[in-house]
PASEBA-1860 file (N, C-alpha, C; in nm, 3 decimals):
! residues 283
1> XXXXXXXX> 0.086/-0.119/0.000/0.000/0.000/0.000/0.089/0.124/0.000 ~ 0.037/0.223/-0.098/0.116/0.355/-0.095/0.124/0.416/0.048 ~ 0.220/0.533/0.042/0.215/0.647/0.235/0.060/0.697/0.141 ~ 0.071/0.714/0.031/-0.092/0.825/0.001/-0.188/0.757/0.051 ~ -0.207/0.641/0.012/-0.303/0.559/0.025/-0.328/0.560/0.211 ~ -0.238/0.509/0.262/-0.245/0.496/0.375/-0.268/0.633/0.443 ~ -0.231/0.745/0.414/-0.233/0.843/0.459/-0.400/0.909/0.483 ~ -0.457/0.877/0.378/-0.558/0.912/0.307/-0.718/0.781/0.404
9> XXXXXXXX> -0.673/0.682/0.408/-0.712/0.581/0.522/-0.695/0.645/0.672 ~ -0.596/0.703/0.685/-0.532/0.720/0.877/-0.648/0.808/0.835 ~ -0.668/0.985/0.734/-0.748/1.108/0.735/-0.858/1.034/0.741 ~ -0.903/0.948/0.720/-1.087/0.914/0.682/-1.109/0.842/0.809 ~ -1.046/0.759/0.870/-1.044/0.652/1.008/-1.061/0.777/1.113 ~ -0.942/0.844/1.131/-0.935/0.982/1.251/-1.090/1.020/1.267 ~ -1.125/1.104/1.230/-1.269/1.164/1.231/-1.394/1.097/1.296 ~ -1.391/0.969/1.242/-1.442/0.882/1.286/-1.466/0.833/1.453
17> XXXXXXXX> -1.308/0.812/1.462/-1.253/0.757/1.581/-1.315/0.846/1.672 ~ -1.259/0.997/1.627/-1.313/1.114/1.714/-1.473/1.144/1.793 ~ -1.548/1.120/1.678/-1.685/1.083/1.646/-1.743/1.010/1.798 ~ -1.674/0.923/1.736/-1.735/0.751/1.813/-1.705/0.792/1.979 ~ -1.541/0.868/1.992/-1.534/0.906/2.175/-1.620/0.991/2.176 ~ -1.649/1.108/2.110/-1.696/1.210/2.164/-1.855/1.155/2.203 ~ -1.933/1.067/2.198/-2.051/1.048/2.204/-2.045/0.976/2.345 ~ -2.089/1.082/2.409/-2.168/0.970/2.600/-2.150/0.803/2.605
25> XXXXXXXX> -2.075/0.795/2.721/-2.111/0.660/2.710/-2.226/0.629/2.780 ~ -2.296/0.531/2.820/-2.392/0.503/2.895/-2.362/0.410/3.005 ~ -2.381/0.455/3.163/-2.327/0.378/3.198/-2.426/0.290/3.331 ~ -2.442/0.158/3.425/-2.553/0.124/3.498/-2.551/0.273/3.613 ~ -2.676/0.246/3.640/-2.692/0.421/3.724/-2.801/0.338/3.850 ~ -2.917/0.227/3.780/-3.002/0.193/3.883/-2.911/0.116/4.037 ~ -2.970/0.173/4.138/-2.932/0.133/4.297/-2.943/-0.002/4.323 ~ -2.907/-0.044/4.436/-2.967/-0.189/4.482/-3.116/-0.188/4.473
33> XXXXXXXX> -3.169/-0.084/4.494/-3.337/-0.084/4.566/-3.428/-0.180/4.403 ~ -3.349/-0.158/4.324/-3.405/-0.142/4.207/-3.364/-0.340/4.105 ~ -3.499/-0.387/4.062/-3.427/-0.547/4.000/-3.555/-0.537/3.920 ~ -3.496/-0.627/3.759/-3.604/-0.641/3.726/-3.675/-0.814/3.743 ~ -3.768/-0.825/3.710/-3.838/-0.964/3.742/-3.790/-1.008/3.655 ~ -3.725/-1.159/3.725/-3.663/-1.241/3.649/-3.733/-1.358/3.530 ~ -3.866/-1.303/3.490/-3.924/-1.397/3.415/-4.021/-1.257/3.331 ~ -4.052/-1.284/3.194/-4.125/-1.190/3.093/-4.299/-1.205/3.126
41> XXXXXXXX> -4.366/-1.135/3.198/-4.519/-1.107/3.181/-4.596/-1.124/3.070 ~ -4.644/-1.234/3.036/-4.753/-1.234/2.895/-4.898/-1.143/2.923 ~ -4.921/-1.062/2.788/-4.996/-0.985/2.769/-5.120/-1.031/2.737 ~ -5.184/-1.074/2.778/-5.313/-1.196/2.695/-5.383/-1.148/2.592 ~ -5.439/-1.032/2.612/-5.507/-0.989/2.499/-5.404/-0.941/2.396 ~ -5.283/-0.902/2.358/-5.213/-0.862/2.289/-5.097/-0.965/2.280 ~ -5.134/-1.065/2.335/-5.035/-1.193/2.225/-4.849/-1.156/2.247 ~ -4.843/-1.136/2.368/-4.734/-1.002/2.369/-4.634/-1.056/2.484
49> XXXXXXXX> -4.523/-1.058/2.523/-4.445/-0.996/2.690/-4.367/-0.931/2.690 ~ -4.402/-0.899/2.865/-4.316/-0.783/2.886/-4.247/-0.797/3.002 ~ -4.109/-0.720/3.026/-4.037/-0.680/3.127/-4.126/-0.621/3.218 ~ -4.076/-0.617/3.381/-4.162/-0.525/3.444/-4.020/-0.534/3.540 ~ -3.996/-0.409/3.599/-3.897/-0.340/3.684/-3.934/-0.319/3.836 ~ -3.903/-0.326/3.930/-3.947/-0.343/4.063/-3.835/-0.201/4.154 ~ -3.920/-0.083/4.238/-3.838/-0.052/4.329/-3.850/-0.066/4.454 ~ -3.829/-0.119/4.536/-3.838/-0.112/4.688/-3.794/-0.036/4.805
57> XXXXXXXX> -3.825/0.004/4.856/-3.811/0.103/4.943/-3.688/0.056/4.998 ~ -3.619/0.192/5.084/-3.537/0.139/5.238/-3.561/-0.018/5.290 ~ -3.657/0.057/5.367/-3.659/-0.058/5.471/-3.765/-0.121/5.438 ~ -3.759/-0.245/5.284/-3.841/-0.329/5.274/-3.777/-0.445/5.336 ~ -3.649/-0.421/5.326/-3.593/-0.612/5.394/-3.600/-0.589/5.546 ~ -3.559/-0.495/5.601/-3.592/-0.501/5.753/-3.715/-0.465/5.831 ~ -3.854/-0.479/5.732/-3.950/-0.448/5.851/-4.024/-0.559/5.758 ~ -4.171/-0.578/5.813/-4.277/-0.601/5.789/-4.366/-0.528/5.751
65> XXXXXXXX> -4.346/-0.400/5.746/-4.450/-0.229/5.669/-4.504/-0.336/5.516 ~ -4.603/-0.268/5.580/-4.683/-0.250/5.345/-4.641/-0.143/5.315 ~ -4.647/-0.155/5.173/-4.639/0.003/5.119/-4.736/0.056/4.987 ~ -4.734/0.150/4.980/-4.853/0.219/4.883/-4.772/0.195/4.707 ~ -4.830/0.224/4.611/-4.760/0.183/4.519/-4.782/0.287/4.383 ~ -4.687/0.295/4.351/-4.691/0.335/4.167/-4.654/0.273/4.073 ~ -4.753/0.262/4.002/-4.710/0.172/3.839/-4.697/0.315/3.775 ~ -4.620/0.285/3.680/-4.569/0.365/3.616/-4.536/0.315/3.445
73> XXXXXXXX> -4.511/0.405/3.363/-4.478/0.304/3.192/-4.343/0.338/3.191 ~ -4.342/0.326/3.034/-4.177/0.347/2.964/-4.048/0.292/3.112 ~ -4.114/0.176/3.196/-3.981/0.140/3.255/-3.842/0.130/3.244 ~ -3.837/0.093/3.107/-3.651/0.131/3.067/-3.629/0.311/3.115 ~ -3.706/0.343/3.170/-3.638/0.475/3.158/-3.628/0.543/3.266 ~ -3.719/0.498/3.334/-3.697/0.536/3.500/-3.597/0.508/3.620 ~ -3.505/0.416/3.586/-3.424/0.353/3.729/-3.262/0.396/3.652 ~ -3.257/0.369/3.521/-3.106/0.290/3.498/-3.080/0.361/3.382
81> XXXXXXXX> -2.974/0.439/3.274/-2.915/0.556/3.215/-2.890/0.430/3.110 ~ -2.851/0.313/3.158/-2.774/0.198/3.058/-2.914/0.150/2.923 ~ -3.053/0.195/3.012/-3.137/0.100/2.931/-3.257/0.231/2.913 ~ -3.251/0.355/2.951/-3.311/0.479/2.898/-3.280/0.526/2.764 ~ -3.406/0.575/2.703/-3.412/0.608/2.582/-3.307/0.759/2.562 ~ -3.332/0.861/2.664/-3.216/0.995/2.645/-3.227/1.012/2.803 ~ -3.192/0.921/2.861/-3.160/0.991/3.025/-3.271/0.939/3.143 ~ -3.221/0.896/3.181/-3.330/0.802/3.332/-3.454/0.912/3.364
89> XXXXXXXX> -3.469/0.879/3.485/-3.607/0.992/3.555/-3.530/0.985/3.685 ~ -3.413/0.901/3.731/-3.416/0.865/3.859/-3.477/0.841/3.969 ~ -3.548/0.792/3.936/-3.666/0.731/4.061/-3.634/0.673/4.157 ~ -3.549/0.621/4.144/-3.493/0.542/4.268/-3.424/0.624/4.354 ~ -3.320/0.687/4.292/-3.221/0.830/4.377/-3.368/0.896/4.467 ~ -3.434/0.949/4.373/-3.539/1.022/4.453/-3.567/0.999/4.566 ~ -3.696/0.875/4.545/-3.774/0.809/4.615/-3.652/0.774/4.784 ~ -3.504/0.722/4.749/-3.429/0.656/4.862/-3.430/0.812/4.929
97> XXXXXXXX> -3.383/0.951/4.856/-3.354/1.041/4.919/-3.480/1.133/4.996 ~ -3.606/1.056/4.952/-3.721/1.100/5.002/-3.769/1.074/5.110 ~ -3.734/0.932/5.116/-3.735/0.834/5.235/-3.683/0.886/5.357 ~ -3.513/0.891/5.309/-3.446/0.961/5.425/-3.482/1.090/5.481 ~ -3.517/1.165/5.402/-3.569/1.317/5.463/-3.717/1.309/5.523 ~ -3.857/1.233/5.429/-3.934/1.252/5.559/-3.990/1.145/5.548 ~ -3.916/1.012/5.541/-4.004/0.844/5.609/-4.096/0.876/5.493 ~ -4.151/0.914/5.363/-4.244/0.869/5.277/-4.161/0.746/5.169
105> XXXXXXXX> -4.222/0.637/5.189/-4.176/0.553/5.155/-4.268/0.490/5.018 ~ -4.269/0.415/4.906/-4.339/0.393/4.812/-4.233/0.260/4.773 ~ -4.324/0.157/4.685/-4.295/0.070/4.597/-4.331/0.111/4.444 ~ -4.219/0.157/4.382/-4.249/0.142/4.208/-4.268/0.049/4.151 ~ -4.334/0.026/4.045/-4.338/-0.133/3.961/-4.351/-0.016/3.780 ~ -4.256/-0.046/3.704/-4.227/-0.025/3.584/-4.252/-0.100/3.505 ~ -4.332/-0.080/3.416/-4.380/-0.104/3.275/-4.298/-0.108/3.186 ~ -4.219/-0.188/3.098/-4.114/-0.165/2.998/-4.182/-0.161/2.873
113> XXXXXXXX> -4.222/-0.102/2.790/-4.273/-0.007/2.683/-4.192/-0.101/2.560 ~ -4.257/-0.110/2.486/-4.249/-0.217/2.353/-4.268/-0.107/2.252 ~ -4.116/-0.081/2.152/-4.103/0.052/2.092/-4.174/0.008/1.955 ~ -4.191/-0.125/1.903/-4.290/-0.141/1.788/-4.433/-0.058/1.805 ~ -4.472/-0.058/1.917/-4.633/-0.069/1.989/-4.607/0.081/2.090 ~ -4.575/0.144/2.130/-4.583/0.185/2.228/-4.665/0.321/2.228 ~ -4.695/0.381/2.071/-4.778/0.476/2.101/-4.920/0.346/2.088 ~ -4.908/0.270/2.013/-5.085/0.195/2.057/-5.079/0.182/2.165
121> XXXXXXXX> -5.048/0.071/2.238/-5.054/0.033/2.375/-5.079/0.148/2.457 ~ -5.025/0.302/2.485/-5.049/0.365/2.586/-5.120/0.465/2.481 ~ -5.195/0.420/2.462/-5.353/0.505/2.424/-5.476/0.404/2.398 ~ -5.582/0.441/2.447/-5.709/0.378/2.403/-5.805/0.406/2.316 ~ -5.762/0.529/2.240/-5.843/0.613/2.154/-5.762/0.557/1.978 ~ -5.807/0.555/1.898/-5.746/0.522/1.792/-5.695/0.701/1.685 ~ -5.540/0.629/1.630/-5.501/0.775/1.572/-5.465/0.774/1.436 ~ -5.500/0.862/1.356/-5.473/0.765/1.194/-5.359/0.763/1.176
129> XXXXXXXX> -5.260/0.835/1.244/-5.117/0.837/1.202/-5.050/0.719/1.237 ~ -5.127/0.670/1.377/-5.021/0.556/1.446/-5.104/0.423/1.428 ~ -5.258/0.452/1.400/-5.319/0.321/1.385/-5.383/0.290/1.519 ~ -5.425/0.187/1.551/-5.516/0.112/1.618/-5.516/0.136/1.791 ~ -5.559/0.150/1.851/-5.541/0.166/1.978/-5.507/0.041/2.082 ~ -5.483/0.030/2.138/-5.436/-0.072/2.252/-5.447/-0.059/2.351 ~ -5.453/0.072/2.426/-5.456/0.109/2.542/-5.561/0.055/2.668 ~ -5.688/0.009/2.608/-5.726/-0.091/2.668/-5.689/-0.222/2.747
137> XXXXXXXX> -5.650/-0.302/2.614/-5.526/-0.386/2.639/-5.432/-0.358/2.746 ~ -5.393/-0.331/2.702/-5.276/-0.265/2.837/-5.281/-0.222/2.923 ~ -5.405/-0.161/2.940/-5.401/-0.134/3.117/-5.492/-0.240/3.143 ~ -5.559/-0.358/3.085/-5.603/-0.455/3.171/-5.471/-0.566/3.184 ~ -5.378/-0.552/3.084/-5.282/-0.642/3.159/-5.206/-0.595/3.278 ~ -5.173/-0.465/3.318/-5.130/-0.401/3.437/-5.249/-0.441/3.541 ~ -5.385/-0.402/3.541/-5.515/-0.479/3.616/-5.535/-0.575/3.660 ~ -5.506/-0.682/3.532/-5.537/-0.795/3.600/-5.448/-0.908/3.596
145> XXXXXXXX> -5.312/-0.861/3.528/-5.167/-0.949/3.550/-5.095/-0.892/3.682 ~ -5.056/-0.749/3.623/-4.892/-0.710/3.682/-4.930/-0.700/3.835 ~ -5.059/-0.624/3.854/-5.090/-0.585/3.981/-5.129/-0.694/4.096 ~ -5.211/-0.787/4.045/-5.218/-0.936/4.121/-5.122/-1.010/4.150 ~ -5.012/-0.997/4.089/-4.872/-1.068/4.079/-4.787/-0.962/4.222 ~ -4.797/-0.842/4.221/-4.691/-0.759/4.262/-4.790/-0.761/4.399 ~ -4.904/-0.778/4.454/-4.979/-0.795/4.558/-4.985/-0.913/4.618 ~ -4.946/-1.000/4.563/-4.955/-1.155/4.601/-4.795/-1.160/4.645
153> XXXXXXXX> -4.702/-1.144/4.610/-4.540/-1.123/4.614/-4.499/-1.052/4.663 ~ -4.553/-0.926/4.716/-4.455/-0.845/4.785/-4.592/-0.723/4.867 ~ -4.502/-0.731/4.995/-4.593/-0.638/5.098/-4.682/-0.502/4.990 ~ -4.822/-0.465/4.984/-4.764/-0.347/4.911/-4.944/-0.304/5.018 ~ -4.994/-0.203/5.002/-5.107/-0.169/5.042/-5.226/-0.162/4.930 ~ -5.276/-0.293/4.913/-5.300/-0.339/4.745/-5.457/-0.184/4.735 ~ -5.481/-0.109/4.840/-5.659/-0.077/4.795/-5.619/0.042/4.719 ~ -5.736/0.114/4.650/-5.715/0.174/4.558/-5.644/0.343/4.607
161> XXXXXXXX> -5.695/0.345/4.742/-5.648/0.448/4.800/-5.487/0.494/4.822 ~ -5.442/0.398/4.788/-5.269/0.342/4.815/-5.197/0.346/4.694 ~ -5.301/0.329/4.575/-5.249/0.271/4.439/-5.277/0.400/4.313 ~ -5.159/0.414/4.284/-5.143/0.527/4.157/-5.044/0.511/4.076 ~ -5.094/0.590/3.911/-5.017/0.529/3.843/-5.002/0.660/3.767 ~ -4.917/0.628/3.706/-4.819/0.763/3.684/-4.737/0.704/3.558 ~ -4.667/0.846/3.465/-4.600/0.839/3.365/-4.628/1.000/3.245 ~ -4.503/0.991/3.138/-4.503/1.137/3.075/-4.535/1.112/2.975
169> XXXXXXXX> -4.568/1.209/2.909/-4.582/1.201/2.687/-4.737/1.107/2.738 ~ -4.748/1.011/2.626/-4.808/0.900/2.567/-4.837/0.867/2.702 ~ -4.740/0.827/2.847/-4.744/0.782/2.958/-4.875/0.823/3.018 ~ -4.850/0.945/3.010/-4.913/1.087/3.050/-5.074/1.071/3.039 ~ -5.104/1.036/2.924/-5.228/1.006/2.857/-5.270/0.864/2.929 ~ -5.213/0.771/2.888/-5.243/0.661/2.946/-5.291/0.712/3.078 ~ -5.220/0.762/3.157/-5.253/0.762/3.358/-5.355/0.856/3.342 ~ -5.415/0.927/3.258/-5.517/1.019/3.276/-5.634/0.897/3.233
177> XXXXXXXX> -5.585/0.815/3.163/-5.721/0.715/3.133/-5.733/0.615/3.217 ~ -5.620/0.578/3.258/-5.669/0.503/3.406/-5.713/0.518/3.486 ~ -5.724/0.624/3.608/-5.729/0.665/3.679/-5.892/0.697/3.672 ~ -5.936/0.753/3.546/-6.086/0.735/3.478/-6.184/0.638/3.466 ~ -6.089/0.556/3.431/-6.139/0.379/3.370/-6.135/0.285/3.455 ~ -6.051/0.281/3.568/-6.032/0.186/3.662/-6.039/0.248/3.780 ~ -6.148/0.279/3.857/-6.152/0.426/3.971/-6.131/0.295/4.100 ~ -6.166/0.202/4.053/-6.169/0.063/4.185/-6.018/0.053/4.191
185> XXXXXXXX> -5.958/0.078/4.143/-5.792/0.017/4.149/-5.700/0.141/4.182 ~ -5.729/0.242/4.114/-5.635/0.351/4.112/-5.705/0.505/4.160 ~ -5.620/0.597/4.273/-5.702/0.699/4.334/-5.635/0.800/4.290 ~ -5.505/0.815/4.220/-5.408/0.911/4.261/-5.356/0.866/4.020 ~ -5.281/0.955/4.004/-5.215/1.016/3.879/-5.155/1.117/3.881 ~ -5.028/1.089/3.825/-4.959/1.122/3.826/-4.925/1.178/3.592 ~ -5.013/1.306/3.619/-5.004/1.337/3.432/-4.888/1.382/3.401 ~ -4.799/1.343/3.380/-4.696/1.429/3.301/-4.681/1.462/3.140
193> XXXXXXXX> -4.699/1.626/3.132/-4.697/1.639/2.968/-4.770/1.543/2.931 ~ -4.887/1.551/2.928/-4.988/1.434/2.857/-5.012/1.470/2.693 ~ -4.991/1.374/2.640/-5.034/1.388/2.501/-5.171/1.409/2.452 ~ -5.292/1.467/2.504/-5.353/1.528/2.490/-5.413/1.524/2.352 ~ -5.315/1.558/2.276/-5.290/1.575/2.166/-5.348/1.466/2.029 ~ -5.281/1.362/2.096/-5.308/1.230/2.030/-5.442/1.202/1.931 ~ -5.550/1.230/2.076/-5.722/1.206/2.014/-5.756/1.278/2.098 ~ -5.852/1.412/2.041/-5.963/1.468/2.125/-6.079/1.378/2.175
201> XXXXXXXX> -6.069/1.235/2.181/-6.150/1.144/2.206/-6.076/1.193/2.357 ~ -6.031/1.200/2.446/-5.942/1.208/2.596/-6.052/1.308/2.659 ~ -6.109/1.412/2.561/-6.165/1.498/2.638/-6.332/1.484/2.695 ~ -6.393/1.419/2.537/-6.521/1.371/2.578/-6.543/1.231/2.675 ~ -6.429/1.134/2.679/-6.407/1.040/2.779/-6.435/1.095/2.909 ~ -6.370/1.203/2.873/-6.325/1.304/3.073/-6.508/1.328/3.092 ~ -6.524/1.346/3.022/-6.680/1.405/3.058/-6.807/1.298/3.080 ~ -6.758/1.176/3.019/-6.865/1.033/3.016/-6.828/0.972/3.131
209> XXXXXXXX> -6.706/0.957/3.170/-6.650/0.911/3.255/-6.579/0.939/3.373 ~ -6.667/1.031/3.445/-6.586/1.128/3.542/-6.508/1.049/3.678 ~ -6.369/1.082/3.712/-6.330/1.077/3.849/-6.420/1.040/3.929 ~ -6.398/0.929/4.021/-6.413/0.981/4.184/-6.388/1.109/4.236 ~ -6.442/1.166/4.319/-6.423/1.332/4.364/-6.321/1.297/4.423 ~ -6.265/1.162/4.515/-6.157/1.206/4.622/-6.021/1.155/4.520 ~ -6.055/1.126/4.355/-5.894/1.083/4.300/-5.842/1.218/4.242 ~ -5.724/1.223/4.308/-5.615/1.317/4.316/-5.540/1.289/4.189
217> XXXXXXXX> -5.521/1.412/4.130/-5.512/1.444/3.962/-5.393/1.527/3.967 ~ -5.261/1.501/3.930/-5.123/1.568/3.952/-5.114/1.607/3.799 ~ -5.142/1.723/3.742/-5.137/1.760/3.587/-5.017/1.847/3.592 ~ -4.869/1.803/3.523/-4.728/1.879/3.540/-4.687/1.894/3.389 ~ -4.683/2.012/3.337/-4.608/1.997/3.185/-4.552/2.173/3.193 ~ -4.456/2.180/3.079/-4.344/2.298/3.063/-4.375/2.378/2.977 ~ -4.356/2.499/2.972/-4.444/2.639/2.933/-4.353/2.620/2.795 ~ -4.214/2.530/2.722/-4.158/2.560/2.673/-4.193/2.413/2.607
225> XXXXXXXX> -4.312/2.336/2.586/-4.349/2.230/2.526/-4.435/2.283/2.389 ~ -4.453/2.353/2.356/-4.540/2.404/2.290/-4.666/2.464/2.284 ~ -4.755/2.505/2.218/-4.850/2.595/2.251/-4.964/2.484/2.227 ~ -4.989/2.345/2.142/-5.063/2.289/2.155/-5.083/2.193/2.307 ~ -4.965/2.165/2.380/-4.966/2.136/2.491/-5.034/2.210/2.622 ~ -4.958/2.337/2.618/-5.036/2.478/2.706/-5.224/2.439/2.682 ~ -5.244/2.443/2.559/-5.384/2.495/2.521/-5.451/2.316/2.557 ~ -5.365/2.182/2.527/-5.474/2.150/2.547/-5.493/2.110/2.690
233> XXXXXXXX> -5.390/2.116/2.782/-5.351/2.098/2.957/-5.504/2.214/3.016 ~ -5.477/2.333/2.935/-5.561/2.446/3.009/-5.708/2.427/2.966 ~ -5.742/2.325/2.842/-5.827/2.275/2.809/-5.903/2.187/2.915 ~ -5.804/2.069/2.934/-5.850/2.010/3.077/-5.862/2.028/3.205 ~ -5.807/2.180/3.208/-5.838/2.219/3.375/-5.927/2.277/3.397 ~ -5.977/2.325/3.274/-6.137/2.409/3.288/-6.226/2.300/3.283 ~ -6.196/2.192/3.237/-6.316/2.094/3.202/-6.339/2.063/3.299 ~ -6.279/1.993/3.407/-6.269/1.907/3.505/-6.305/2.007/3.640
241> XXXXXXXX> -6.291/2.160/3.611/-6.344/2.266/3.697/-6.498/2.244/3.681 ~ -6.555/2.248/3.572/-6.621/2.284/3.492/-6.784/2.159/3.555 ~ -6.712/2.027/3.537/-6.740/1.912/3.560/-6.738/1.888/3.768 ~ -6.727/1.970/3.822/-6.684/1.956/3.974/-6.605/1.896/4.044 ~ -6.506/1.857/4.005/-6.381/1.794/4.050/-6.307/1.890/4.127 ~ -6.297/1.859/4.284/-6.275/1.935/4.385/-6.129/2.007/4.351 ~ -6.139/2.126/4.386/-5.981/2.202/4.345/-5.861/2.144/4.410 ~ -5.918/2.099/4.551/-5.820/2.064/4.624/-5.767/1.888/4.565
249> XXXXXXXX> -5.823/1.832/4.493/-5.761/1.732/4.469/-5.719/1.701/4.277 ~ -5.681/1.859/4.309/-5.634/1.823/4.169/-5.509/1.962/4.136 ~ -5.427/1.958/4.057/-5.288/2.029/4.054/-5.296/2.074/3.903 ~ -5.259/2.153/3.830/-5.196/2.174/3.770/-5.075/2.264/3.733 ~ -4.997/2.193/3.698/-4.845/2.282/3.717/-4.788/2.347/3.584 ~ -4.735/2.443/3.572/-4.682/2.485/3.461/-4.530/2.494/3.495 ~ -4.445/2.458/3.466/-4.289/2.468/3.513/-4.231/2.551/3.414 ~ -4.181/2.704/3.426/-4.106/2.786/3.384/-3.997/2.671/3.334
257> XXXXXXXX> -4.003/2.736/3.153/-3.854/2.694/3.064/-3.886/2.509/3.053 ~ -3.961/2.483/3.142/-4.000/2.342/3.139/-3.994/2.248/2.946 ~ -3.932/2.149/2.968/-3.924/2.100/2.801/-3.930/1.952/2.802 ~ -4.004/1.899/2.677/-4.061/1.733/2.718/-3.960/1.675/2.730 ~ -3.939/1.657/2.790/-3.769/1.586/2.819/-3.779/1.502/2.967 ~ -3.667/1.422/3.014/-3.704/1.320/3.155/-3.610/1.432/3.200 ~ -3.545/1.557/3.207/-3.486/1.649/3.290/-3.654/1.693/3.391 ~ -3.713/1.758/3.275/-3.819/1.821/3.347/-3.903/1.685/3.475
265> XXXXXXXX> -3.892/1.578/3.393/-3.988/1.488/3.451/-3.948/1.421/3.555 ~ -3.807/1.433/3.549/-3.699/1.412/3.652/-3.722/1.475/3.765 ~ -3.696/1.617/3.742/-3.689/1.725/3.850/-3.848/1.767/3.919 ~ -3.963/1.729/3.891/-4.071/1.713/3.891/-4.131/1.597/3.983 ~ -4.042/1.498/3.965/-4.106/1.375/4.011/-4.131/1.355/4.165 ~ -4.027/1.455/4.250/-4.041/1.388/4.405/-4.189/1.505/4.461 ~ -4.226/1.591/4.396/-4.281/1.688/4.410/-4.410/1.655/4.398 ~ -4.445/1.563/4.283/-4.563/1.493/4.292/-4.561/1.398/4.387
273> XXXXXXXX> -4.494/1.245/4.394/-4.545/1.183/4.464/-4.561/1.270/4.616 ~ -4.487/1.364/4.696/-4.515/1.404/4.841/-4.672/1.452/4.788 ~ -4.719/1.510/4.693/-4.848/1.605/4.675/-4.972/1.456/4.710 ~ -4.921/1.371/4.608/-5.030/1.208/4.568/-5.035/1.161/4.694 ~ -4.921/1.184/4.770/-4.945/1.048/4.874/-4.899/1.101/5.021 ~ -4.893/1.264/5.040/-4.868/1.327/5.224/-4.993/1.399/5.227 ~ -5.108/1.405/5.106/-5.253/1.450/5.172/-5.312/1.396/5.185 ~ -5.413/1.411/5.262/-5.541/1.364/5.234/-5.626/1.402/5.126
281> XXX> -5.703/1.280/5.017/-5.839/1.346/4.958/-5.926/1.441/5.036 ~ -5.913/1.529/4.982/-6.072/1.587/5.012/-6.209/1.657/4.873 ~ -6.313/1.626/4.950/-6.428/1.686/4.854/-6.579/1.726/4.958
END
């Protein structure tokens, strides 16, 4: 081989090389608190399985306590940086550092999100862009798989008063339809940046299908998400005013500079659960 040749190989390889360091590595970030279940969840109605992610409190190995619980979606993205789509939520950091400061203690259980499916599955409304809805599906396999499994196996405070479910984007949407759809199971939601957006079918649902007065409605999205987000968040806070859903058990947040991102949803997150789970309902 010529020095040109080779020379001309080293110039085209370099750049490259450069390329390839300069890009983040990814590295494990989830705690001890945090394992996923060592066997895949079949989906029955959707022919399907899934991962599901487990967090446990402090002091689950040294006491006998129950604890209250959040399901949550997009599980790859909440505990661990190695298996997040652009950056964890840290839930676990949180939740341990929440613990320590004021004894509120919680069990997470994570949903791992199937990227073929994942805008069907976490919607129940159908969209022509993405096709068919699923969201049904899917929250009866969280209903009547994940949640019977994670109540039968591990201390948790299975009644509905204890039990909330939470998640952002698409997530977002989903926990606004649960919390609707399944009022026996779930008291508390946790909306982040809800996609809204998806199907104005979300809004006439809200109105056929109203809340319990005492389920506590955490609505959090960023002034810097766009203006269809703003309009349709402020859409649903008049509705649900509108409809009598007690002020006191329901939030909506606007976070200055806020952007759909797991930074915002990150920095957001310990703020809701103290709101979901250090009051009381009232109506």
């Amino acid at each position: 081989m010529s020095k040109k040749l080779i020379m001309r190989s080293v110039l085209f390889i370099f750049p490259l090389f450069l390329c390839a360091c300069s890009e983040p590595l990814k590295t494990f970030t989830a705690t001890d608190s945090v394992q996923v279940l060592p066997y895949q969840f079949v989906m029955p109605e959707l022919e399907r399985q899934r991962s599901i992610r487990l967090y446990l409190p402090p002091s689950y190995q040294a006491s006998e306590k129950r604890y209250p619980v959040i399901y949550m979606h997009d599980g790859q993205n909440l505990f661990d940086d190695m298996t997040a789509f652009a950056g964890e939520w840290g839930v676990d950091e949180s939740l341990n550092q929440l613990a320590k400061n004021q004894g509120l203690e919680v069990i997470v259980v994570g949903i791992d999100n199937s990227a073929d499916f994942r805008m069907n599955e976490l919607s129940p409304w159908e969209n022509k862009r993405f096709g068919e809805a699923q969201g049904k599906q899917y929250m009866d396999f969280i209903v009547d798989v994940v949640k019977p499994y994670i109540d039968t196996n591990f201390r948790t405070k299975a009644d509905r008063l204890h039990t909330a479910i939470m998640g952002s984007s698409m997530g977002g949407l989903i926990s606004h339809y649960g919390v609707h759809a399944y009022p026996e199971v779930f008291s508390k939601a946790g909306i982040f940046s809800p996609a809204y957006w998806y199907s104005q079918d979300v809004f006439s649902f809200t109105q056929l299908k109203k809340a319990p007065l005492d389920a506590r409605l955490y609505v959090m999205y960023g002034d810097k998400e766009g203006d269809g987000m703003i309009a349709d968040t402020d859409k649903m806070q008049r509705q649900l005013r509108q409809q009598g859903h007690p002020r006191q058990n329901m939030l909506f947040k606007r976070v200055l500079n806020g952007e759909h991102n797991e930074q915002l949803w990150r920095t957001e997150f310990t703020e809701a659960v103290q709101w979901l789970f250090q009051q009381e309902p009232a109506f």
